[in-house]
DOMARSE-522935 format. One record per residue: residue number from 1; x negated, y negated, z of N, C-alpha, C in turn. Coordinates in steps of 0.2 Angstrom, whole numbers. Layout:
BEGIN
 seq  n.xx  n.yy  n.zz ca.xx ca.yy ca.zz  c.xx  c.yy  c.zz
 NUM     X     Y     Z     X     Y     Z     X     Y     Z
...
***
This chain:
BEGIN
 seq  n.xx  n.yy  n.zz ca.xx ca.yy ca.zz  c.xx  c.yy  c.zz
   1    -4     6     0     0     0     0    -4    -6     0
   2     0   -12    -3    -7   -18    -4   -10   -20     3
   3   -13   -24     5   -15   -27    10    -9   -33    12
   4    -6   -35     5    -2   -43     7     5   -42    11
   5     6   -31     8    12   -30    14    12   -30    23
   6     5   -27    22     3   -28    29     0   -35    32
   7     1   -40    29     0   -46    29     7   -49    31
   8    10   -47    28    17   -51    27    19   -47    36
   9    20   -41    36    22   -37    41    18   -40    49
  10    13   -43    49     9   -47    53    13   -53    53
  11    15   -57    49    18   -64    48    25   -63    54
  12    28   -56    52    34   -56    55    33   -53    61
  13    27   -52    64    27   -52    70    26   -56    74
  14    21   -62    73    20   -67    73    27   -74    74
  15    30   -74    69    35   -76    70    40   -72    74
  16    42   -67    75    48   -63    81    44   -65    88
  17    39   -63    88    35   -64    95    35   -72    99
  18    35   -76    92    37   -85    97    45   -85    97
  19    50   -82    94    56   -81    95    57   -79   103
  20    55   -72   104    58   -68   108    52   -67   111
  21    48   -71   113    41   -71   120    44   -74   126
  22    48   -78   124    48   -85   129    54   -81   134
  23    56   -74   132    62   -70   138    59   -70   144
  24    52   -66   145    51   -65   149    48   -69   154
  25    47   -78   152    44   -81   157    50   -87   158
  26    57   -84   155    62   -88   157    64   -93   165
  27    63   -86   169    64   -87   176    57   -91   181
  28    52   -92   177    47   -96   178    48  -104   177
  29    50  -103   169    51  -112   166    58  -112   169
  30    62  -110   172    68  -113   176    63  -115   181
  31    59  -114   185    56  -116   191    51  -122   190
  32    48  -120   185    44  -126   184    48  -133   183
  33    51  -132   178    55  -138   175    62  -141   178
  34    64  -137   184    68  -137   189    76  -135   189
  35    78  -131   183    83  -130   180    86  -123   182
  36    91  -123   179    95  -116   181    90  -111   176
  37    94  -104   178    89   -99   172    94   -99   164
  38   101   -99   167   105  -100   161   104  -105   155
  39   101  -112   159   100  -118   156    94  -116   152
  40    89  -113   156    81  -112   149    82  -106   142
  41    88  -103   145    90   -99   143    92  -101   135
  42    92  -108   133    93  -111   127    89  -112   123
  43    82  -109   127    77  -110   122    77  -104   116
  44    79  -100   119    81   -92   115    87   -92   110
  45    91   -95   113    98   -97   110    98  -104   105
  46    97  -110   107    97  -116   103    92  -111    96
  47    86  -108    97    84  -107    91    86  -104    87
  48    89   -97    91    94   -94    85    99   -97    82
  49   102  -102    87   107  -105    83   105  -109    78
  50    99  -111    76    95  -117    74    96  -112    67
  51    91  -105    66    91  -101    62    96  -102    58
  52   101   -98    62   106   -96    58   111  -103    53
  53   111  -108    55   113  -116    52   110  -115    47
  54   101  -116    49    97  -117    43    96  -115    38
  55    98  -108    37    96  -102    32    97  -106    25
  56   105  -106    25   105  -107    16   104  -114    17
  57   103  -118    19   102  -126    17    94  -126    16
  58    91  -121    21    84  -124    19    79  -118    14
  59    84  -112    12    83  -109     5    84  -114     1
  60    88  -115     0    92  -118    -5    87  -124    -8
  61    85  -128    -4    82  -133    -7    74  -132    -9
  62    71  -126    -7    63  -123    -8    61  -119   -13
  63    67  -118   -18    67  -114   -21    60  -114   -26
  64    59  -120   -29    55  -123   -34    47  -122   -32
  65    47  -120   -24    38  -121   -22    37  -116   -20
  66    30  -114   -23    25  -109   -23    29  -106   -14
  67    30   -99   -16    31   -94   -12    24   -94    -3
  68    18   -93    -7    12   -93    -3    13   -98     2
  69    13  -106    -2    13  -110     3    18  -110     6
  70    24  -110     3    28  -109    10    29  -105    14
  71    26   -99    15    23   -94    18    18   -96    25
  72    12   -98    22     9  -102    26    10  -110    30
  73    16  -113    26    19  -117    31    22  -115    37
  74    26  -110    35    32  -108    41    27  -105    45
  75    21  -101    46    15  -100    53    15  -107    54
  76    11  -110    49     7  -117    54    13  -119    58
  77    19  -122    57    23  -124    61    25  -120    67
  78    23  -113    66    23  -110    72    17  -109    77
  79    14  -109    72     5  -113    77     7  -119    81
  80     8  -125    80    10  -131    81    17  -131    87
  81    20  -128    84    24  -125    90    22  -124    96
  82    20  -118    95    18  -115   102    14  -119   106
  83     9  -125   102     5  -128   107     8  -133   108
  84    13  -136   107    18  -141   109    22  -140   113
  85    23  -133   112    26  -131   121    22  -129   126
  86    15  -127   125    10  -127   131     8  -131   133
  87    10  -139   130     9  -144   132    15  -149   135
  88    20  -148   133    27  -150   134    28  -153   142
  89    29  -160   142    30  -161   151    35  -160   154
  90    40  -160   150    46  -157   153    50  -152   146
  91    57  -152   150    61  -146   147    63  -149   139
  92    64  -156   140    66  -160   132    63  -155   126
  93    57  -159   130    51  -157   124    49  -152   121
  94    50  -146   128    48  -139   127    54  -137   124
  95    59  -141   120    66  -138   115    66  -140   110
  96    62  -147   109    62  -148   103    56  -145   100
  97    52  -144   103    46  -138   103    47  -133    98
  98    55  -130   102    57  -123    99    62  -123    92
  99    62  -128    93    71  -130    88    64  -131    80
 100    59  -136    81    56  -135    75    55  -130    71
 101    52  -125    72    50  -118    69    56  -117    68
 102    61  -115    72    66  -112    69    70  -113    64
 103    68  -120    61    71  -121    55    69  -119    47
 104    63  -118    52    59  -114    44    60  -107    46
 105    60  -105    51    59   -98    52    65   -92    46
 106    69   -97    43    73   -92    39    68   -91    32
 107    63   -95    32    60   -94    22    58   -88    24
 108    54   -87    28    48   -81    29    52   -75    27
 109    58   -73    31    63   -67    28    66   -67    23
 110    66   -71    19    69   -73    10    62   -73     6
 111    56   -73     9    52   -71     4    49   -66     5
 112    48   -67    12    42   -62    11    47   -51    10
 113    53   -53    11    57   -47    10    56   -48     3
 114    58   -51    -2    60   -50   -10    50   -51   -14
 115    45   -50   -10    38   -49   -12    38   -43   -10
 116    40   -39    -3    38   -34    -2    43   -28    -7
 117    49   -31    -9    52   -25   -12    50   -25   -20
 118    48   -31   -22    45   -31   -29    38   -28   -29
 119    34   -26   -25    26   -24   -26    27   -16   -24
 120    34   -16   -17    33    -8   -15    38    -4   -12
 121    43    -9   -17    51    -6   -14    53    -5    -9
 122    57    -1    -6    60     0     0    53     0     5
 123    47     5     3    44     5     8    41    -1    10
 124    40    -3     7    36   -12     8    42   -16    12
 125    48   -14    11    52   -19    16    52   -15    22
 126    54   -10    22    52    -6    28    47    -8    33
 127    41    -9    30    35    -8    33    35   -16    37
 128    36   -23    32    38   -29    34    42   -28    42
 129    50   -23    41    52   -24    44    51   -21    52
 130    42   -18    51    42   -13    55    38   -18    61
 131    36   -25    57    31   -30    60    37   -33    64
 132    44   -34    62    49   -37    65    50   -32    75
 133    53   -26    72    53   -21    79    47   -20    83
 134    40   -21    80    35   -20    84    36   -25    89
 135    35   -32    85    36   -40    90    42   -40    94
 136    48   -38    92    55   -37    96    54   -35   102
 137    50   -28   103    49   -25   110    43   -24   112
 138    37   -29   110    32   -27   112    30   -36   115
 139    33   -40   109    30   -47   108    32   -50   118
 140    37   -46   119    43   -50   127    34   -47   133
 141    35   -42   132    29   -39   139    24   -43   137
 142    20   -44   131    14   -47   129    13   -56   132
 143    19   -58   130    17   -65   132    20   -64   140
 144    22   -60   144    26   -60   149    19   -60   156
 145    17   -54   151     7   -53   153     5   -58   153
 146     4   -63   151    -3   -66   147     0   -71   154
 147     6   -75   155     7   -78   160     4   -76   167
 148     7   -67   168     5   -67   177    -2   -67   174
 149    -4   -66   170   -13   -61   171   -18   -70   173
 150   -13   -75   168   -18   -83   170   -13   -85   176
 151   -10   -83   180    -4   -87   184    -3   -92   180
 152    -1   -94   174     2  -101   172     6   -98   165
 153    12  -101   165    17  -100   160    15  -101   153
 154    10  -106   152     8  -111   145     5  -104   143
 155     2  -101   147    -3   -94   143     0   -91   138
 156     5   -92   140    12   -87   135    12   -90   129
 157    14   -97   129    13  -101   121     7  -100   118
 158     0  -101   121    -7  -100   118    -7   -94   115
 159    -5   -90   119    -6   -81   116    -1   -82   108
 160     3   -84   110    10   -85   104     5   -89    98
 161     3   -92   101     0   -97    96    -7   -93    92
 162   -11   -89    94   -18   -85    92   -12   -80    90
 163    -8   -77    90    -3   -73    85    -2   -77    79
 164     0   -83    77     4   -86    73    -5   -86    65
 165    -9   -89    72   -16   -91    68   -18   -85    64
 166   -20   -78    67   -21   -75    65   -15   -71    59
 167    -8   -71    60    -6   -72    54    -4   -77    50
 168    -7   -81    50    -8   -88    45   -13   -84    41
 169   -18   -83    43   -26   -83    40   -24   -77    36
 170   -20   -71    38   -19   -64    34   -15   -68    30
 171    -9   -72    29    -8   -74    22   -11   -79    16
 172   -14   -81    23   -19   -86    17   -24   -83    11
 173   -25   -77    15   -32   -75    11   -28   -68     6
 174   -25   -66    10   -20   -55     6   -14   -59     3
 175   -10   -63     3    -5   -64    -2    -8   -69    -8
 176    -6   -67   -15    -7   -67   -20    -3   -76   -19
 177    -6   -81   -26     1   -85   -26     6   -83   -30
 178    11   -85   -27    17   -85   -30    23   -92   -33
 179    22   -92   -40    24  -100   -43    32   -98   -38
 180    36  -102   -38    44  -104   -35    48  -103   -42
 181    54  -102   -41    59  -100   -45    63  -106   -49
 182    63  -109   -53    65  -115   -56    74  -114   -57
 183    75  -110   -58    84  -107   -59    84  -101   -56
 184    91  -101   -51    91   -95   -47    99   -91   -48
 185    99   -86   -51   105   -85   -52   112   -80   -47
 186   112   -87   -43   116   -83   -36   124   -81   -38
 187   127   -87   -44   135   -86   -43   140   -79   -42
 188   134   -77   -46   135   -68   -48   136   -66   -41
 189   135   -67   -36   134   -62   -31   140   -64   -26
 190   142   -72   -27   147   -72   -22   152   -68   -23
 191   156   -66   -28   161   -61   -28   162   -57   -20
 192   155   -55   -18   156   -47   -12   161   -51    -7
 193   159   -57    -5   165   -61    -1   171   -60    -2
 194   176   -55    -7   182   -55    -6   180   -49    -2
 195   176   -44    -2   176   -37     1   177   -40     9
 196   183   -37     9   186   -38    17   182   -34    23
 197   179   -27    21   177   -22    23   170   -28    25
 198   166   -31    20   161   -35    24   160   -40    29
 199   164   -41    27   167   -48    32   171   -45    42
 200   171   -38    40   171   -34    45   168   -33    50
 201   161   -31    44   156   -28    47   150   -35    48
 202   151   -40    46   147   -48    48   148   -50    55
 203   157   -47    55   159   -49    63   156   -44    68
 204   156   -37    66   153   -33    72   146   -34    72
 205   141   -36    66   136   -40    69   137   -44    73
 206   136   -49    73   137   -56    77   139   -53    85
 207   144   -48    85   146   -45    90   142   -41    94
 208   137   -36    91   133   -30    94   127   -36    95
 209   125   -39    90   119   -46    96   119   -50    98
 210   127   -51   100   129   -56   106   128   -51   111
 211   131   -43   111   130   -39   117   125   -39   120
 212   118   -37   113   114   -36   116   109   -42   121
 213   108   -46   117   106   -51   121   109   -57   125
 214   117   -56   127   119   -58   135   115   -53   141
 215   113   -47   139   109   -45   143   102   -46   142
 216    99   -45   138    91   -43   136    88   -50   138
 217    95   -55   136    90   -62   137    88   -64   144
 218    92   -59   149    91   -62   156    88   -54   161
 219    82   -52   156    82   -43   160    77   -45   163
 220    71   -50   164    66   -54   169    71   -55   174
 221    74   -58   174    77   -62   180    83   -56   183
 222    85   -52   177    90   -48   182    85   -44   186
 223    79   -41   186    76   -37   188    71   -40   195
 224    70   -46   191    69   -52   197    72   -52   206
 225    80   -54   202    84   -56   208    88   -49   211
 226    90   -42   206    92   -38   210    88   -31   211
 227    82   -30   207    78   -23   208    73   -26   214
 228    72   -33   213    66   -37   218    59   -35   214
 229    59   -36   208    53   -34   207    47   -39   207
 230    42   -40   208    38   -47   205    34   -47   199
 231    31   -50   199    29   -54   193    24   -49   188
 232    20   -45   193    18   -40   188    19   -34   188
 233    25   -32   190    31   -27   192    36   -26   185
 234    39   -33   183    41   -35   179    37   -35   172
 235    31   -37   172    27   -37   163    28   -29   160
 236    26   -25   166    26   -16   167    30   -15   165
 237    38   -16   167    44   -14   165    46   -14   159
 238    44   -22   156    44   -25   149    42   -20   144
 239    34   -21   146    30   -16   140    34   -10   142
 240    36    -4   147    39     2   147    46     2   141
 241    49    -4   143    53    -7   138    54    -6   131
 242    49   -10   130    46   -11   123    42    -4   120
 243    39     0   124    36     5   120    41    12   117
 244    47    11   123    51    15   124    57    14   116
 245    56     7   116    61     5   110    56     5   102
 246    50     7   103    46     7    96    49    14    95
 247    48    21    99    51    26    97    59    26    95
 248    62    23   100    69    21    98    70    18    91
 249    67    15    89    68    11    83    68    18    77
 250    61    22    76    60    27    73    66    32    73
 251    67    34    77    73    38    80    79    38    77
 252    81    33    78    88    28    76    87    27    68
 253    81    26    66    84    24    58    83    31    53
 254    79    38    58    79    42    53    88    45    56
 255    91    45    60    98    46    62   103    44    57
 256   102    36    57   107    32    54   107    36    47
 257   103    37    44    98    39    38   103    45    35
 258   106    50    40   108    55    41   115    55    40
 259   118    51    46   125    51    49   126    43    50
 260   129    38    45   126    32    46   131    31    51
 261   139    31    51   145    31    54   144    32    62
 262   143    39    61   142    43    69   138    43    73
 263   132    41    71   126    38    74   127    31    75
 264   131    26    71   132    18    73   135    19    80
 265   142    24    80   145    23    85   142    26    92
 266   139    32    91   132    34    98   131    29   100
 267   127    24    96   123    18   100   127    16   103
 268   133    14   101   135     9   104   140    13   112
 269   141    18   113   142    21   116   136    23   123
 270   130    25   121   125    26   124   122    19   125
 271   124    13   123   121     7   128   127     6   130
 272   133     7   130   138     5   137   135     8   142
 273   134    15   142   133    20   148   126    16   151
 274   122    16   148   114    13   153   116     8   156
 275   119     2   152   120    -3   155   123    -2   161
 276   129     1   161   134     4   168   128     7   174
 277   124     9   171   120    13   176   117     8   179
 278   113     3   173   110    -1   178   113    -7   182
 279   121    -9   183   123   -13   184   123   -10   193
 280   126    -1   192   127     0   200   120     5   201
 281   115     4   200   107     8   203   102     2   200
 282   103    -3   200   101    -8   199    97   -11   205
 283    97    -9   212    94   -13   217    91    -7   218
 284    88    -3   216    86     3   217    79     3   211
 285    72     1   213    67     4   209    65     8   205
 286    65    17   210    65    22   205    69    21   199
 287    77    24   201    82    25   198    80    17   191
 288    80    12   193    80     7   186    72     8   183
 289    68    11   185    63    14   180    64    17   173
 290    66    22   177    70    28   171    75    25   170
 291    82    21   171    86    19   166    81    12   163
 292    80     9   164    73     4   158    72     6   152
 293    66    15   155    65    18   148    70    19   144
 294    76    24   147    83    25   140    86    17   137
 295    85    12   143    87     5   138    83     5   134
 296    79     5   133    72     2   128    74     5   122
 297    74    13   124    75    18   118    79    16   115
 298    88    15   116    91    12   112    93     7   112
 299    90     1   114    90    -6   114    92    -8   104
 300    86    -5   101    82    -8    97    86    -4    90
 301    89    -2    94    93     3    87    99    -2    86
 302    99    -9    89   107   -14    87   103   -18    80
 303    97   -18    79    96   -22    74    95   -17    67
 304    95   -11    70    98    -6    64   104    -5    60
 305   107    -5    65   113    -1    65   119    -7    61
 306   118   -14    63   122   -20    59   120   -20    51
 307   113   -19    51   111   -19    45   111   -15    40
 308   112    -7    42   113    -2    36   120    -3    35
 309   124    -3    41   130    -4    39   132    -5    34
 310   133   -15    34   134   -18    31   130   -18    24
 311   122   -17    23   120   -16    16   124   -10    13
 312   125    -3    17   125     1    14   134     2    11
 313   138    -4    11   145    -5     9   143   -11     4
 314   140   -14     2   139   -18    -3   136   -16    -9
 315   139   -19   -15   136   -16   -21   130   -18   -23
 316   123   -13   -25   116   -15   -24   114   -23   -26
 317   118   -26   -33   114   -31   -36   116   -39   -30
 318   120   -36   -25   121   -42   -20   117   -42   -13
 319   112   -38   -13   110   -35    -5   109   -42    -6
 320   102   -47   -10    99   -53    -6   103   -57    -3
 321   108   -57    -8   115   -63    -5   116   -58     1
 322   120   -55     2   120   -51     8   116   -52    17
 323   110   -51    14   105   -50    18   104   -57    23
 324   105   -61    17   104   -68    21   110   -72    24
 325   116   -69    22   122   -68    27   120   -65    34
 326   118   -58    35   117   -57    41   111   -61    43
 327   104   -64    43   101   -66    44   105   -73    50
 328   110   -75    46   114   -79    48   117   -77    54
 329   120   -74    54   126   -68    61   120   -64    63
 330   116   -63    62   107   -60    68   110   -65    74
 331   106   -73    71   105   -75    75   110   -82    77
 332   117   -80    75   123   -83    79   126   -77    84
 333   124   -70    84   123   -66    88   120   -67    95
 334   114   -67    94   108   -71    97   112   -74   102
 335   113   -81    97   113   -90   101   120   -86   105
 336   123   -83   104   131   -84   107   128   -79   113
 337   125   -75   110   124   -71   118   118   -72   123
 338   116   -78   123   111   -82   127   116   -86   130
 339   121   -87   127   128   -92   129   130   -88   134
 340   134   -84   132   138   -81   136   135   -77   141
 341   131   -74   142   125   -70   146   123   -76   153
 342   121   -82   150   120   -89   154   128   -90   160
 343   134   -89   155   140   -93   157   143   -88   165
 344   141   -80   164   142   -75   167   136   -77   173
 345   132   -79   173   128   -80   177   129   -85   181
 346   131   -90   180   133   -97   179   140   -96   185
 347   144   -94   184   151   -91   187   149   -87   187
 348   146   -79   190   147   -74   195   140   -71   196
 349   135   -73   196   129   -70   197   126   -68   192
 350   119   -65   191   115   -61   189   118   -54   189
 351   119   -52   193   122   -45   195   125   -43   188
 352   131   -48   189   137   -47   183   135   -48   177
 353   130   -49   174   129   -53   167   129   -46   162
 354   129   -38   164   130   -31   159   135   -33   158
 355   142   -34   163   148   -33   160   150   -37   156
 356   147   -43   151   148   -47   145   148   -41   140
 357   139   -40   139   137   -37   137   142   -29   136
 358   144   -27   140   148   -19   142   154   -20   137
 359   156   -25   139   164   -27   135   162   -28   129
 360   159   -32   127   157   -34   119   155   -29   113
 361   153   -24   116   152   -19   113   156   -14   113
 362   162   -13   119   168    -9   117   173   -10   112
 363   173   -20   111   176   -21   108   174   -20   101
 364   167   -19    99   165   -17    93   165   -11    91
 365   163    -6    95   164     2    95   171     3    93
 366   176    -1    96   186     0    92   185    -4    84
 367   179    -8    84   180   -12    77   176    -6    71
 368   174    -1    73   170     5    70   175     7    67
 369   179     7    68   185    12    66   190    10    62
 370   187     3    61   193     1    55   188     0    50
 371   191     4    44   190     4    37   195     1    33
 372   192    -3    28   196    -3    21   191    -2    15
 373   197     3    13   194     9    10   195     7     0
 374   200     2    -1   200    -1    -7   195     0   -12
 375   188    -3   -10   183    -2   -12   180     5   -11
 376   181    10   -11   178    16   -10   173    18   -11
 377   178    20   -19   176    26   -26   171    21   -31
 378   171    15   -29   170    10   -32   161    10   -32
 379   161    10   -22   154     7   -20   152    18   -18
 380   154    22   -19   152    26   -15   145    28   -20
 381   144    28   -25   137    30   -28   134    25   -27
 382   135    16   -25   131    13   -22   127    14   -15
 383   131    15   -11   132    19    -3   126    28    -4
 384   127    30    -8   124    38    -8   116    32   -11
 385   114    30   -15   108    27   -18   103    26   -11
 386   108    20    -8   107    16    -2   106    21     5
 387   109    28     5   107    29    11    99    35     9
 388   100    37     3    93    40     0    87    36     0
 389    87    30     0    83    24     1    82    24     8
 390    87    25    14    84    24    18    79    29    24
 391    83    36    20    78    41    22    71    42    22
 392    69    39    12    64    38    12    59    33    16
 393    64    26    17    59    23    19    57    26    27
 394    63    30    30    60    31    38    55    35    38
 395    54    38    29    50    45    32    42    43    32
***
């Protein structure tokens, strides 16, 4: 495989890792900056929702410039980033700190996905997206570390920042350039918009990443105020977390791969149940060790599981449009279950903030089951192509 795949797949960790670093020293910058946890809690949330705004208005208008340099813009802004939050004297700053990047942060998955699929097909996008799930579960312990290991929170931005540089440098020097697109022929694509069946499954996105992260956004702090753990009790868990969800991740898309249906609704079933466990063995160390690990393991199957879905009921020639809808509903997922997760916290404690998450996903697990079936016979050799691709790229 080229080098500029695993160039790009470095980018995308780079960029997930400043997204989703800053979870774990949440409960610290509430302290520092004198603020509730729900309030810092917008750092995670404000950016997703930034994303999800920005996507097609700040595609839309780049289409014309070299692929590379935008490429390499969206790091440096994330370099810059991160030092402006390790610098930041209060809470203002360290938001607009975060709100920047995140407005670019949608080019980098509109290009560097349609580079990887034209040099190396499914596996190239695969492998990008394996840079995404690496930094999802591993980026939150990493920067979580870096804080207790210097006592100082800023260490978390710095470390965020030597990630962005050194994916900067991998695109600068492994990706080829690439001139920009003068005419782009999208009208074709909006058609799938009448497919109701999509617009279903957009909603159960939004829905299973608002579940997951009204929890995930506040698992420092839950384990903080109700397991009692401390600071480097807590990075421990993270990383047990995170290594637990890299197998999960594997697990889950060679499954979905199989049984895309019956496997979507497991997940969704088997993180009601952990979550339950951990709400009532929750002040209990051992016991929330071992459920951490089974969270981890199936945490990370939510960003699977919305996405084959929905690609895999749309007709092939409209995945990009597609893809960059849900990019959208990722991370209004996200922003709303930062929201809600905060609001539960806010009004009933830390304790309480599963049963957002619990409900939210019952209520998507009941949305499993509704099909419209109109389009069938239409898309079903789309769907068989689409699920054969996925095998491949698990294996």
């Amino acid at each position: 495989m080229k080098k500029s795949i695993y160039a790009l797949a470095f980018g995308a960790f780079g960029i997930i890792n400043t997204e989703f670093g800053v979870i774990g020293i949440l409960p610290t910058i509430a302290k520092v900056f004198n603020i509730s946890v729900d309030t810092a809690g917008w750092l995670l949330g404000g950016f997703a929702l930034t994303v999800a705004f920005s996507s097609p208005i700040i595609t839309a208008i780049t289409t014309k410039i070299n692929r590379k340099v935008l490429l390499c813009l969206v790091l440096g802004m994330f370099i810059l980033s991160n030092l402006l939050s390790a610098f930041s004297p209060n809470f203002t700053i360290l938001m607009i700190a975060r709100i920047i990047p995140a407005i670019f942060h949608p080019l980098f998955w509109n290009i560097s996905l349609a580079i990887a699929f034209k040099e190396n097909g499914s596996k190239g996008v695969s492998t990008v997206m394996a840079g995404l799930s690496i930094a999802t579960v591993l980026g939150v312990p990493l920067t979580t570390y870096a804080a207790e290991f210097f006592n100082n929170w800023q260490a978390s931005f710095f470390l965020s920042s030597v990630i962005s540089l050194i994916a900067f440098l991998s695109l600068l020097f492994f990706v080829p350039s690439i001139p920009g697109n003068s005419e782009k022929a999208t009208k074709s694509q909006f058609h799938v918009l009448k497919d109701a069946q999509l617009w279903l499954n957009l909603i159960s996105t939004i829905l299973t990443l608002a579940a997951m992260f009204s929890s995930y956004s506040y698992l420092a702090a839950y384990l903080e105020k109700i397991t009692k753990m401390n600071g480097t009790e807590i990075s421990i868990m993270l990383l047990l977390f995170g290594i637990a969800g890299i197998f999960g991740n594997w697990i889950m898309g060679i499954a979905l791969g199989k049984k895309l249906m019956q496997t979507s609704r497991l997940f969704y079933v088997l993180l009601i149940s952990v979550q339950l466990l951990a709400y009532y063995f929750g002040g209990f160390f051992i016991p929330m060790v071992i459920i951490l690990s089974f969270w981890g393991l199936i945490h990370t199957g939510g960003f699977l599981v919305p996405n084959l879905r929905t690609t895999h009921s749309v007709p092939k020639d409209t995945l990009e449009f597609v893809n960059s809808l849900l990019t959208s509903c990722y991370n209004i997922g996200i922003s709303l279950g930062a929201f809600l997760g905060g609001f539960v916290i806010a009004q009933y404690g830390i304790h309480f903030v599963v049963w957002m998450s619990i409900g939210l996903l019952a209520i998507t697990l009941g949305i499993s089951f509704i099909t419209f079936t109109k389009k069938e016979k239409i898309n079903s050799e789309v769907n068989k192509r689409n699920i054969e691709e996925t095998e491949v790229a698990c294996t």
